[in-house]
N, C-alpha and C positions, 0 to 999 in steps of 0.2 A: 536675549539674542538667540537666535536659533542655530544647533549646531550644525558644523559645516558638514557638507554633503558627501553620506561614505566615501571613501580615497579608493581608488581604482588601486588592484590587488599585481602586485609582479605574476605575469604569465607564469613564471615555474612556482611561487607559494600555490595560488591557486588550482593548478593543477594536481599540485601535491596533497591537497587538501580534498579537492574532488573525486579524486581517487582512490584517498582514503573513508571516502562519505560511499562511494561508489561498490568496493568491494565487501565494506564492511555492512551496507546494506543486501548486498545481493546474500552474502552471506546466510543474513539473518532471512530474509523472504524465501531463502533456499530451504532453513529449516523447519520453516511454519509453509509455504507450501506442500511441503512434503505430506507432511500430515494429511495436507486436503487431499492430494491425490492418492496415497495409500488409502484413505478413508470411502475414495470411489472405488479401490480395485483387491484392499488386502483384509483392511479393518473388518468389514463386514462379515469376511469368513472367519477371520482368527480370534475376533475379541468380543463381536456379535451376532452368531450364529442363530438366526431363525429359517421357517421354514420357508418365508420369502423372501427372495432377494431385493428387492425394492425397502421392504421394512426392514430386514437390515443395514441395508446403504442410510433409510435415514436414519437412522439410530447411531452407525456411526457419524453422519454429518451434524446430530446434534450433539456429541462431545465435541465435533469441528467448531461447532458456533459456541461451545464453553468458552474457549481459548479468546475469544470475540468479547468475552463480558469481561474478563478479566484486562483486558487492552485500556479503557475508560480510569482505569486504578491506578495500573502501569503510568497513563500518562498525568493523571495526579502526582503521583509520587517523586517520578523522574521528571516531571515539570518544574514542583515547588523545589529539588535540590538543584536541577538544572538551571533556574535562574538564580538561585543563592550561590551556588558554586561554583559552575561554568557547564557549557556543552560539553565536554571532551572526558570527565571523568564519567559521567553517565552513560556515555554510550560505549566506554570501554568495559561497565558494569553489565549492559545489557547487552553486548555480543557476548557475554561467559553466561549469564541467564542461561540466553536463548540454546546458545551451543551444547550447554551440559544437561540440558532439559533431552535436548533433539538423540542425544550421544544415549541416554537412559533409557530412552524407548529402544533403541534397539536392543537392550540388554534384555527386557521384559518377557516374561512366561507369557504361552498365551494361553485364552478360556479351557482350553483343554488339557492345560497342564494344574492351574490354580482355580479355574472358576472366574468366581464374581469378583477375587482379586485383580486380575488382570484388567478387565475393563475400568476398576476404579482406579490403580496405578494410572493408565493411561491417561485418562483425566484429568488425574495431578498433575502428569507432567506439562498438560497442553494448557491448564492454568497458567503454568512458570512461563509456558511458550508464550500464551499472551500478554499476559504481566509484562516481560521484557520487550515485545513489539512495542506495547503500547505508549514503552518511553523511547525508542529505535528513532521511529519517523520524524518525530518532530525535532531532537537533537542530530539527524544525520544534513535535514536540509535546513537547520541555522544554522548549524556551521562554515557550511558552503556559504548560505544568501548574506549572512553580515560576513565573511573572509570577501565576497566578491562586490564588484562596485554596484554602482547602478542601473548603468545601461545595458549591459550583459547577464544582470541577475536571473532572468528567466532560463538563459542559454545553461548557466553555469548550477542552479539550484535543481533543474532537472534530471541531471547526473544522477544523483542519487536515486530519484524517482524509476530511472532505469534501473535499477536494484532490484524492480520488485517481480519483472520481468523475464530479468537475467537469474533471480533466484528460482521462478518457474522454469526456466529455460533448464536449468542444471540439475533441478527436482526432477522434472520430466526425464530430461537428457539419458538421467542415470541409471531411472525407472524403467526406457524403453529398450535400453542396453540390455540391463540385466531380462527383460521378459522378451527376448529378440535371442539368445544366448541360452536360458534355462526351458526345460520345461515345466508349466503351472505348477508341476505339484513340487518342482526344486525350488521357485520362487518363493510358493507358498510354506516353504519347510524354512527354509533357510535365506535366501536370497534375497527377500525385503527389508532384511536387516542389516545390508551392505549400505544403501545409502544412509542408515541412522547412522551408524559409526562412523559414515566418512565424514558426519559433522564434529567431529573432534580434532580432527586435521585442519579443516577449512577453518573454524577457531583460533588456531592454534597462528595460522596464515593474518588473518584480520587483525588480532591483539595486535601483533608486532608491525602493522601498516598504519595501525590508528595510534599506537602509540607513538610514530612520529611525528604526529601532525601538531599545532599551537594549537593555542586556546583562542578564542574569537576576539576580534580585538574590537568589535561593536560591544561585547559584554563586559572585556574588559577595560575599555573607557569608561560605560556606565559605572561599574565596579566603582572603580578610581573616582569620579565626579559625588557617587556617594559618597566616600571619606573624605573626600575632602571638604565636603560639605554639614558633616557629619550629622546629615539625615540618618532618622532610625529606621529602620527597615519595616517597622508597622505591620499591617495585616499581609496574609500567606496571600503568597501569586492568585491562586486560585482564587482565592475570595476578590479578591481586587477585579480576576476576569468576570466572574459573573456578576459583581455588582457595576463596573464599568463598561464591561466590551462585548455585554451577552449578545448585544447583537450580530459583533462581528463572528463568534459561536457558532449563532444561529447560520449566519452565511455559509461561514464552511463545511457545517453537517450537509444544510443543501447542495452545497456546491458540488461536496463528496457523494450524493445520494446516488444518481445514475452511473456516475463514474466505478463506486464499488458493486454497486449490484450488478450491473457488465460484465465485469471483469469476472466475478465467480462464475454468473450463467455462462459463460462465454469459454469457461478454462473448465473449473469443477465440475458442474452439473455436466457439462457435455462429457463427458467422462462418462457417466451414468447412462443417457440418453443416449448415445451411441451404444451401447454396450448390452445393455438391459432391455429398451424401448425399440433398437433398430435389428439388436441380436450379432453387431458386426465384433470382428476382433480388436480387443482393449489396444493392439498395438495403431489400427486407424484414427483414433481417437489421441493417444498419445504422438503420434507423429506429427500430427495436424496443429497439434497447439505446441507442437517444440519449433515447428517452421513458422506457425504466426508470432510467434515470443519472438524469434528470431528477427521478425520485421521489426517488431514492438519495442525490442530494447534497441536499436541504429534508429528509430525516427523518432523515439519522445524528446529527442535533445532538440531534433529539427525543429517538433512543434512548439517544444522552449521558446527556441533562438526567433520565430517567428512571432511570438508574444511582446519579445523586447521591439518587436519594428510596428505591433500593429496594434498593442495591448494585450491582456489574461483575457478579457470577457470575450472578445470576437472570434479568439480560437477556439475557448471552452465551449462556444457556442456551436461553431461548427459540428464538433464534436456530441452535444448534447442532442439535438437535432439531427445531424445524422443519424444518432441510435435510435434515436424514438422511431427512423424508419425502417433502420437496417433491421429492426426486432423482428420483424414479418418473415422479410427476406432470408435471415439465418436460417430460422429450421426447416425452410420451404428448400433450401440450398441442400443442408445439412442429408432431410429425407432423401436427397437423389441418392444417397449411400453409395456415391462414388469419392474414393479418396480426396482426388483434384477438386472435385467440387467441396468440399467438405474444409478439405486446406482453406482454399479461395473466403469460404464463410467464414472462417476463424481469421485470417490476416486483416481481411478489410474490417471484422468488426473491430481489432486489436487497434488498428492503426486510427480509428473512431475514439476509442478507448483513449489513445493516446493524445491526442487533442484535449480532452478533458485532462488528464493524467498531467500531462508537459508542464503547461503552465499552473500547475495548482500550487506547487511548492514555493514558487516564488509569488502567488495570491496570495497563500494564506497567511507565510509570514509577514508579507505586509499590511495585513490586519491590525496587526498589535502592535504595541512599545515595547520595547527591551527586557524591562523590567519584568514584565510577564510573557511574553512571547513563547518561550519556551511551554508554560503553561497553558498560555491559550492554543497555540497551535495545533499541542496534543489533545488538550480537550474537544476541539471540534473536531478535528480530525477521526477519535476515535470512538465519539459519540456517533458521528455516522457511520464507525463500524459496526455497531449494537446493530440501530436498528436497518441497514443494508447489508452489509458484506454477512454481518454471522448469519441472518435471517434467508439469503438468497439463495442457497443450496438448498435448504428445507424447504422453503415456500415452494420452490420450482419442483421437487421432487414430489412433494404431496398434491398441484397441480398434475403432477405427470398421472400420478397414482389414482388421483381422484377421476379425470375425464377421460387419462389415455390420449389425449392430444395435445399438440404445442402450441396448440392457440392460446389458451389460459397465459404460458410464460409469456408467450410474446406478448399480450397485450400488460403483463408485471413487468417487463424489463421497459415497455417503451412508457409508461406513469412513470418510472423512477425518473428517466431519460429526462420527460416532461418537467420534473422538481427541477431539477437542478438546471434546466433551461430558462424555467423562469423566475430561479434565485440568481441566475449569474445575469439574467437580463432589468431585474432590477436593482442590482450591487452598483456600488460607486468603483469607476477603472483605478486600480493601485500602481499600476505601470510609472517605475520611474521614482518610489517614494523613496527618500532618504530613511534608510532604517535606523539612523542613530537621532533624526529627531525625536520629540515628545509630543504627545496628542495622539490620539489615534484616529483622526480622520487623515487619510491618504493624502498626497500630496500629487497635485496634478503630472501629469508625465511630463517631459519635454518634448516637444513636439508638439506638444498637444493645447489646445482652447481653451483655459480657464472657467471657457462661458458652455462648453459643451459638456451638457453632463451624462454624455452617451457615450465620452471618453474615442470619439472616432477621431482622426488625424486631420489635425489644422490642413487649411490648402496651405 
């Protein structure tokens, strides 16, 4: 008999729980942002000094895409314990990871005081920083999507997903403060090590907001229905995903491919290409993407909640599709090197971004069964970190480096766009599936045609 359909969540649990998914994600995105943006405007003089600026920015953003390999490990690790033991103690593991990683760079010598030590310190820590993402994401939004019912799932699992924005938003925030306040050479002595520390704080904030929250009670049903059945727990999550669910894997690296490679061109690299390619000041470039964040974290919840009325795939689509065109239009924008316009290219690509972004968290966990979920979700999720998000700063800089034009990116950023418009255009619609059932094919939505399998709205 199939079980009954997750139970809609008391409006103050869930709240409490989203909230707690919500800061304690931003948190963490606050601390591995940081790095990418230091790595466009500090790393390169302090930790990798050459005699070009371009080859050093990428040299730092290839210890930025270390942290990127280590993510795939991360979500192994914190997958297989996060389905054997619950969501909630692994993500109070990986806000101290990530925190005391973020807290250690700032304490570090740099090339000029130790050498060759410092650039490898820094490396290790962006390891740890990875590692700990890697298991973040996929335990901050099952927590939310099994505490929250079904027809609200996309509104409510996107919370979190605004975390990653809001961590950019505060990275930036703090970075544009203190380079608006110092002069370069205060920054550069002292003053980039203000926002590493203040990750000790904000830690310190998250522990005590996640430790109030319960444990999932989709997982602990399942939990419970194995003892009492007293099934053995058999082969590791993982293995179970790739021998059963590889395809829904496959979906979600697609699904994530333009989604992440956007979001770096769009935040990161412009960072660079403003700065280096247009010659304008690091503070235009920072301003621009603290006001599009600003758009980006108040509308991914909208693009959620518009998932739950219309489906994951026709929003993602919007989204994926509009980038493949807006890829042009950015740096054609961008080049006018006027602030306003510059903003303008960064909000509407974010709010693109965000359409893919909104509804993914409540896609992806509906992929999977319980049992592995946790697992599976990390593992696609951060398989398309490897080869998008760490690879997209470097690709796009050695295009910059190679032609000198932003044709090359733009025509990279709209191919990714492409992937994942036409993985989400041939994915089965999830909208609607019961998370505590079994089977992993999706459950048609309500509302919705049994017989339509383009998952569009019954008349």
């Amino acid at each position: 008999m199939a079980a009954p359909a997750t139970p809609s969540p008391s409006p103050g649990s869930i709240r409490r729980v989203v909230a707690a998914s919500l800061i304690g994600t931003t948190i963490e995105w606050y601390d591995f942002f940081l790095y990418g943006t230091a790595a466009a405007l500090v790393f390169n003089k302090l930790f990798f000094p050459t005699s070009d600026p371009l080859t050093g920015t990428l040299i730092a953003f290839v210890t930025y895409a270390i942290g990127f390999l280590a993510r795939p490990l991360g979500g192994v690790v914190f997958g297989h314990f996060g389905d054997r033991l619950g969501r909630k103690k692994l993500l109070v593991l990986s806000l101290l990871m990530m925190g005391g990683a973020t807290f250690a760079m700032g304490l570090l010598p740099t090339h000029a005081s130790i050498g060759v030590g410092a650039p490898i310190l820094l490396t290790v820590l962006r390891l740890v920083q990875g590692f700990a993402l890697g298991g973040e994401w996929g335990g901050a939004v099952l927590i939310v999507s099994e505490h929250g019912g079904d027809r609200r799932r996309g509104f409510w699992a996107s919370w979190p997903q605004s975390g990653a924005p809001g961590g950019n938003l505060l990275a930036t925030g703090v970075l544009a403060l203190l380079a608006a306040v110092q002069s370069d050479a205060a920054f550069l002595a002292w003053g980039w090590r203000v926002p590493f520390l203040l990750s000790g704080v904000l830690v310190v904030v998250g522990l005590w907001i996640r430790l109030s929250v319960s444990e999932s009670p989709v997982f602990l049903a399942a939990q419970a229905a194995r003892g009492a059945s007293g099934e053995a727990r058999g082969e590791l999550p993982v293995v179970q995903v790739f021998r059963r669910s590889w395809r829904q894997v496959l979906t979600a690296v697609g699904a994530r491919f333009g989604e992440n490679i956007s979001y770096y061109v769009l935040t990161s690299f412009l960072l660079v290409y403003v700065t280096a390619h247009l010659g304008l000041p690091k503070s235009t470039a920072l301003n621009a993407v603290l006001i599009g964040s600003a758009v980006h974290f108040v509308t991914i919840p909208a693009w959620g909640a518009l998932s739950d009325r219309i489906g994951r795939r026709p929003v993602t689509l919007i989204g994926s599709a509009g980038m493949a065109v807006w890829a042009f239009a950015f740096f054609a924008l961008v080049d006018s090197e006027s602030f306003v316009v510059i903003t303008a290219a960064v909000t509407v690509g974010l709010l693109l971004h965000g359409a893919m972004y909104g509804p993914q968290a409540a896609f992806i966990s509906e992929l999977f069964d319980t049992e592995v979920r946790y697992s599976g979700a990390s593992m696609g999720s951060q398989l398309a970190s490897i080869v998008a998000g760490a690879l997209a700063p470097i690709v796009a800089v050695e295009l910059l480096k190679d032609h000198g034009s932003s044709l090359p990116v733009s025509l990279y950023l709209c191919a990714a766009a492409v992937v994942t418009t036409l993985t989400v255009a041939f994915a089965r619609e999830t909208r609607g599936r019961d998370l505590a059932r079994t089977g992993t094919a999706p459950a048609p939505a309500p509302g919705y045609d049994r017989k339509d399998a383009a998952g569009t709205l019954s008349a």
